[in-house]
C-alpha positions in Angstrom: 83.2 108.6 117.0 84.3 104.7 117.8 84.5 106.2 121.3 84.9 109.1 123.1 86.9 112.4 123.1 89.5 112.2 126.0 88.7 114.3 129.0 91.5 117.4 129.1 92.8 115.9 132.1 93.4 112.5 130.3 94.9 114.5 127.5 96.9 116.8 130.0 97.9 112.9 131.6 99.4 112.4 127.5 100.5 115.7 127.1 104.0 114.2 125.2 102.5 111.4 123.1 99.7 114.0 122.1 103.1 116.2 121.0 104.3 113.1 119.3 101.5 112.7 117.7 101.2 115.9 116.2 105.2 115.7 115.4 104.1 112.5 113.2 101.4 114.3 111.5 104.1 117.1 110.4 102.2 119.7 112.7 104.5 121.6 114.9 104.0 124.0 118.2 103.2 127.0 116.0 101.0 125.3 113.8 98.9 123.7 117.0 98.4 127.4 118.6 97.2 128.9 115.5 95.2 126.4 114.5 93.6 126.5 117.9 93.2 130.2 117.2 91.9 129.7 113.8 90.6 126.5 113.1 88.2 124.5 116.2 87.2 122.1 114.0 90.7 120.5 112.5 91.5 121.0 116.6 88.6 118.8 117.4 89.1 116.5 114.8 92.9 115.9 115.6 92.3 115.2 119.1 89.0 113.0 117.7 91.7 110.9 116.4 94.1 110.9 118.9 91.5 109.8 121.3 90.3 106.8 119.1 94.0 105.8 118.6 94.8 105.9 122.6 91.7 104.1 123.6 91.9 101.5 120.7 94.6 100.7 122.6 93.4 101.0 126.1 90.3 98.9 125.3 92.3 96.4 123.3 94.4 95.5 126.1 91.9 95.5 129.2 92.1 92.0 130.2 89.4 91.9 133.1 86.2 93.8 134.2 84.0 93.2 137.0 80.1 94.2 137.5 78.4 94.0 140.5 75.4 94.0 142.3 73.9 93.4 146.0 73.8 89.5 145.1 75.9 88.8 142.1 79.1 89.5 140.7 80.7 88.8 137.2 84.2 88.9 136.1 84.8 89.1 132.5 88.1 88.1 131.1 88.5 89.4 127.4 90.7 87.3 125.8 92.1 87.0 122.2 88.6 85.9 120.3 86.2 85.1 123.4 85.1 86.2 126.6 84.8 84.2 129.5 82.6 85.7 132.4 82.4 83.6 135.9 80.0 84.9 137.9 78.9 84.2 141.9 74.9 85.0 143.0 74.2 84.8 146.6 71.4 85.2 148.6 72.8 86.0 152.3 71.1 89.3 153.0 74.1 90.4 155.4 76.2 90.7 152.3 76.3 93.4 149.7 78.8 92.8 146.9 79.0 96.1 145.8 80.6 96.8 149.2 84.6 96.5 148.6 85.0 95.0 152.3 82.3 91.9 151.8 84.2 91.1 148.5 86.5 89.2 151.5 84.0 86.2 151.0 85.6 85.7 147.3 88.3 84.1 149.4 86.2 82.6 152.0 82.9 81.1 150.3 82.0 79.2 153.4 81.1 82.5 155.0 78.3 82.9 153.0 75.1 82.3 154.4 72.2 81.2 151.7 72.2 79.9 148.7 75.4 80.7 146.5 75.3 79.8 142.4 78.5 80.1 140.4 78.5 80.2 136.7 80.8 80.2 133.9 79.9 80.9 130.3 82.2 81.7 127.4 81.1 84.6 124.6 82.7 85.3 120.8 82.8 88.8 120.7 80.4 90.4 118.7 82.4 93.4 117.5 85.9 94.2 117.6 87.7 93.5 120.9 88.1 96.5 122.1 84.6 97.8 120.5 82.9 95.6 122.9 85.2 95.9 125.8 84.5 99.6 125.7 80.7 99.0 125.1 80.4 97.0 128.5 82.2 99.8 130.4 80.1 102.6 128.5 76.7 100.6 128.2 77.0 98.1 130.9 78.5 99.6 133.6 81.5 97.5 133.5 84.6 98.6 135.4 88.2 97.1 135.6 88.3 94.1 137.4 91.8 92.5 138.8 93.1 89.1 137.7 92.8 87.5 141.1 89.1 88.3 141.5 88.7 86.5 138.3 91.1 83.5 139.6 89.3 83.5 142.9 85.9 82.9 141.0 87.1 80.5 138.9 87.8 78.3 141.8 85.4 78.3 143.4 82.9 77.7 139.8 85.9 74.3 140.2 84.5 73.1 143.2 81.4 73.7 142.8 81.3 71.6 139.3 
């Protein structure tokens, strides 16, 4: 698989588009709950393709991830053909940036105590978009990330250049 199977509650979530889906593949209600009776493996391999098609699309339009750690933090916007991570590194042991309340010093860098680094580097994908977007959630512990934490990092990577 490109991906993954969706989890049944993710495919409970789609419960109408996975109907639709099945509508455009000329297999109606009847046919589902016999083949589901009958036939696992055409069952597994419609909602193999189902999955790849929702999360083709999923992947292909997740703008911004995050990963964290005690001392650094990178946001990763995924645009059209590149990816451009920003990233802050501090070393003020008070502060744990995998701890959602010191993420406050994002707007208030002179808080930090230490040394603080922020970097910028731009990336061409090296697989489809939303190949690699789903590789650095899957393989890299990436999570979705809002577009003001990336905005925030980006200005202060401004200042500090």
């Amino acid at each position: 698989m490109r991906f993954r199977r969706l989890t049944e509650e993710e495919l409970t979530a789609l419960k109408e588009d996975f109907i639709q889906f099945l509508a455009s593949n000329q297999i109606t209600a009847n046919e589902w709950l016999d083949m589901k009776a009958e036939n696992a493996d055409k069952v597994h391999d419609l909602i193999d393709m189902f999955s790849e098609i929702v999360l083709e699309k999923v992947f292909g339009n997740l703008e911004y991830l995050q990963h964290r750690t005690k001392d650094t933090i990178r946001v990763f916007y995924c645009q059209k053909d590149k990816i451009t991570m920003t990233g802050l590194q501090i070393t003020d042991p008070s502060r744990d940036l995998t701890n959602p309340k010191d993420l406050e010093i994002l707007s208030n860098p002179d808080a930090i105590q230490g040394k603080v680094k922020v970097f910028q580097m731009d990336k061409k994908y090296s697989q489809k978009r939303p190949d690699e977007v789903y590789s650095m959630m899957s393989n890299n512990g990436c999570q979705p990330a809002p577009k003001g934490m990336f905005d925030l990092l980006v200005k202060m990577y401004s200042r500090s250049t």
